[in-house]
N, C-alpha and C positions, 0 to 999 in steps of 0.2 A: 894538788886536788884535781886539777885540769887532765895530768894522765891518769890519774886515776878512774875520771871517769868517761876518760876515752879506751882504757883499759878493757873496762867494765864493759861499755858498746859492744867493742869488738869481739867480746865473747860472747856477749850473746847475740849478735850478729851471725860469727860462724853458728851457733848453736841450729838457729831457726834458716838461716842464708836469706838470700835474695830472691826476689821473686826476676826469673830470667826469662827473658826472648828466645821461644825457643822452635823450630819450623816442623809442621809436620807433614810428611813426604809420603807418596807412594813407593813401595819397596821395589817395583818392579821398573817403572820410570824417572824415579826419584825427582816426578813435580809437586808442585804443594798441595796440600789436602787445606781446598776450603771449609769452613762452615762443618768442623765437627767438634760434634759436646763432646766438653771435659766435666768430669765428675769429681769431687775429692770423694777421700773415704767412707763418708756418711751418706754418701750419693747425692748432694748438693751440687746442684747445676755451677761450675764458677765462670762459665763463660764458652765463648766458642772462638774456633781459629778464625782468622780475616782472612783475604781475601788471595794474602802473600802466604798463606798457611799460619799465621806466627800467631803463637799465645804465652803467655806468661806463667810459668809455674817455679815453684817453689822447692829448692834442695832439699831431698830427705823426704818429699810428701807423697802420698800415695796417690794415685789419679786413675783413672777408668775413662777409654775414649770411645766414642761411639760415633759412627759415619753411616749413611743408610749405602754406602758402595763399601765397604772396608770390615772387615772383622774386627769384636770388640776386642780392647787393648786394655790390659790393666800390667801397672809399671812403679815401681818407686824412683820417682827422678831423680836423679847423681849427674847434674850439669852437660848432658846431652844436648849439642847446638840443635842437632835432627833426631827425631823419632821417626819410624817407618811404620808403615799400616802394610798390614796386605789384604790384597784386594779378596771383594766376598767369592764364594765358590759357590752362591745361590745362582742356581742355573735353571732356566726352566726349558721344555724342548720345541722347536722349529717347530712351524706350524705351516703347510703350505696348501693354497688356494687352487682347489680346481680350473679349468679354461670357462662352466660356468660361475659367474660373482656369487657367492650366498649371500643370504638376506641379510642377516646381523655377524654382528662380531661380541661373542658370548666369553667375558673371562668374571675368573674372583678372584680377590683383593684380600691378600691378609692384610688388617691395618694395625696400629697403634697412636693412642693420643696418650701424651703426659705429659698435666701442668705443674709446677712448683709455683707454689703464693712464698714469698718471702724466703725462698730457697730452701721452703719442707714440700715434699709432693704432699700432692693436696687430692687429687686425681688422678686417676689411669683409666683407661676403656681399650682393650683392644678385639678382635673380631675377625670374622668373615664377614664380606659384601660381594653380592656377584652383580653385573652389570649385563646388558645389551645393547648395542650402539648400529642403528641402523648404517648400512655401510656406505647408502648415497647420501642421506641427510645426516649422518653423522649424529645423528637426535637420539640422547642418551636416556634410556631408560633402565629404573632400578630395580635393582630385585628385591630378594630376600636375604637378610641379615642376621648374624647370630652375633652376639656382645659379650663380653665379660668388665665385669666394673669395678674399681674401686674409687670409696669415697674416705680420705682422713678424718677422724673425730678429732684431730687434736685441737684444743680451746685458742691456743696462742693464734692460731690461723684460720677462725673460724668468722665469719659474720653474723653482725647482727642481726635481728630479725628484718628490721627494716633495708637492710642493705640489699636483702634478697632483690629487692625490685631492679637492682642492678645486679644480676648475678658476675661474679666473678669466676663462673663457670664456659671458658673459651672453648674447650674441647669440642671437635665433631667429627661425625661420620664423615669417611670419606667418598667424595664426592669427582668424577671424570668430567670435565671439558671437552668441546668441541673439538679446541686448540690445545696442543702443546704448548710447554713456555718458550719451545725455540721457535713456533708456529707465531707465533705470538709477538716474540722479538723481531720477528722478519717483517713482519705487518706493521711495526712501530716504526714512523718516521724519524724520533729522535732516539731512537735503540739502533745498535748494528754491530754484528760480529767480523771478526777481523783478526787472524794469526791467531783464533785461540782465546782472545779475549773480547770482551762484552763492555760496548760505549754505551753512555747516555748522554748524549750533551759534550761528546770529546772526552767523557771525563769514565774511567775505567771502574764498573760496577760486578764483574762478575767473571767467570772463566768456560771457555767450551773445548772438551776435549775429547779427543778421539783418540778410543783404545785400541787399536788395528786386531792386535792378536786376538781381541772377543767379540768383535764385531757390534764395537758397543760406541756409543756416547755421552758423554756426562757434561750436564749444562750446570752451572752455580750462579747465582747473581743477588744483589740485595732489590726484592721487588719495591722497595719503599722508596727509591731513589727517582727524584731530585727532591722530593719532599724530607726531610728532617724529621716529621714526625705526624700523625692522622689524630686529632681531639676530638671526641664527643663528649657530650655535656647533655644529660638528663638526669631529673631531680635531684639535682644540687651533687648529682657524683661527677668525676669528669677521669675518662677513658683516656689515655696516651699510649698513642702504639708507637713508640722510637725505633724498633728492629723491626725487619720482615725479611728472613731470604728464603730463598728456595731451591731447592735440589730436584732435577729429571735427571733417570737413567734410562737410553733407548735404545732396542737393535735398532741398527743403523747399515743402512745397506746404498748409501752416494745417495740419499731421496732426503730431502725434508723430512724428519723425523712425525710420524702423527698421532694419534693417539690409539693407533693400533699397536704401534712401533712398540708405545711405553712399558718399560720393564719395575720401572719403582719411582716412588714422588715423596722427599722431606720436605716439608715448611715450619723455619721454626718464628716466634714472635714474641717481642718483651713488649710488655702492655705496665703503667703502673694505674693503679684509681686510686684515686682521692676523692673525700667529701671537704664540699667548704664549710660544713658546721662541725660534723664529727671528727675525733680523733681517730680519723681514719687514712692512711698509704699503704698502700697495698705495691710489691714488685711482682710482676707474675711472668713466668716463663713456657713457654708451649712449644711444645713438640709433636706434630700431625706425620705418619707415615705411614707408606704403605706400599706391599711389595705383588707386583700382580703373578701368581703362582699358576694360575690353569688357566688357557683360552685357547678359542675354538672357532672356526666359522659355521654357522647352522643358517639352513631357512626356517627353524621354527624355534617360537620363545616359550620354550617349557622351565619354571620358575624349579629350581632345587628345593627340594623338602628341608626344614629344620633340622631333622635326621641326619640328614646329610651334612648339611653344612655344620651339625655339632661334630661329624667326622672328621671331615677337613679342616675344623680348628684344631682338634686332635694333633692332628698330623702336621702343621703348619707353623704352631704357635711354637714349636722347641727350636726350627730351622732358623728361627733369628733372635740370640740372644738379647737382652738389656744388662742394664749394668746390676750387679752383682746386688749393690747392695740394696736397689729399686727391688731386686726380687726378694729380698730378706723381707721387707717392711710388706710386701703383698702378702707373703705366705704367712707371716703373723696376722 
């Protein structure tokens, strides 16, 4: 009886397999690719790479990868130790500054936000946002925005009415800093970069690396670190953000990177709520990105017409794929 139903296991064992350790690398340097979603079939968030590149997928199953530096990847995995990305071909062109300073520094943002409640998207908004960022104070000012939205009606994922006063709506406009993250890092006493990797406390949160051939830099880190986790508590709901990381990609030219520098910025974050009366848990996953396509230095801040920027999402929004089957469930 006993082989019999070790038999038995083992067949359905091979059937379905192991879920396996498995590293995912840049094609052209072959280091590890932090911090990108994997997707199964249905477009369900199942996680993201750490920090070694490594995630866990399953023989035989379908997956779609997505990196805000990497072209999207869809693959059925067959026991591969490394999977290779190759790097994005989004390029935008050189822009160079007179012997006079100009007054601002004028670019727009195509973005993207998408949450999953409980591993259904529930959310998407993506857009144009143009900015101006004075060049001595650095003091950011907004422009004009163009949006597109969706909202899921599915009932399984839906809140009550009263829940609304906590919405479970994370998504936002993206929004430019003063500071870069690596601006940022360099300013924190207990953060410090060193060979390529990002300390906090002695203890290894993130990677910085430098692509020579593109004149680029790409910083990864988890921003939640040394905390475990951030709780808010209003009306009996309670907020837990356990993830936070973030991704800058920057020209890079031997300078501190600054926020003129930035080429694209991902934040992703797992948040769950609960109520302590209602039969309520909520897992929710967020994805914030956004890739800066046109900038400019000018002395004068002339806002873009809606016109315009419904162009330029035109134009914009096809240059950076999503996962496959996110676009199935929008276009229905």
């Amino acid at each position: 009886m006993r082989l019999f139903i070790l038999a038995l296991f083992l067949f359905f064992t091979d059937l379905v397999g192991f879920a396996q350790s498995v590293m995912l690398a840049d094609s052209i340097t072959k280091n590890p690719v932090s911090y990108a979603t994997v997707y199964d079939a249905d477009g369900t968030v199942i996680g993201r790479s750490d920090m070694g590149g490594y995630i866990h997928l399953q023989k035989g199953s379908e997956y779609q990868i997505s990196h805000i530096s990497y072209e999207p990847k869809s693959l059925v995995y067959d026991e591969d130790s490394i999977i290779l990305l190759s790097p994005s071909s989004y390029n935008i062109p050189k822009v160079t500054i007179t012997a006079k300073k100009k007054k601002y520094y004028h670019c727009k943002v195509y973005f993207r936000s998408i949450e999953h409640v409980d591993s259904c998207l529930k959310y998407y908004m993506d857009g144009i946002r143009e900015f101006y960022i004075d060049t001595k104070s650095k003091k950011v000012h907004c422009g004009n925005v163009v949006t597109n939205y969706f909202m899921s009606k599915r009932q399984d994922i839906a809140q009550k009415k009263r829940s609304m006063m906590m919405s479970d709506r994370y998504m936002a406009l993206p929004y430019l800093d003063k500071k870069t993250l690596y601006e940022e890092t360099l300013h924190d006493k207990k953060r410090s970069i060193k060979s390529g990797v990002v300390y906090a406390d002695s203890v290894s949160i993130g990677s910085c690396e430098l692509i020579a051939e593109k004149s680029e830099m790409l910083l990864s880190m988890d921003v939640l670190f040394p905390k475990t986790s951030l709780v808010i508590k209003l009306f009996g709901y309670t907020q837990v953000l356990s993830k936070h990381n973030k991704t800058e990609l920057y020209r890079y030219n031997e300078a501190a990177p600054s926020v003129f520098d930035l080429k694209s910025s991902c934040s992703y974050r797992h948040l769950t709520l609960t109520h302590k009366k209602e039969n309520l848990v909520r897992d929710i996953d967020v994805e914030d990105a956004f890739y800066v396509v046109e900038h400019e230095y000018t002395d004068t801040k002339a806002l873009s017409s809606s016109a315009l920027l419904q162009e330029d999402y035109k134009k914009y929004s096809g240059m950076f794929p999503i996962a496959e089957r996110i676009r199935e469930q929008l276009v229905r």
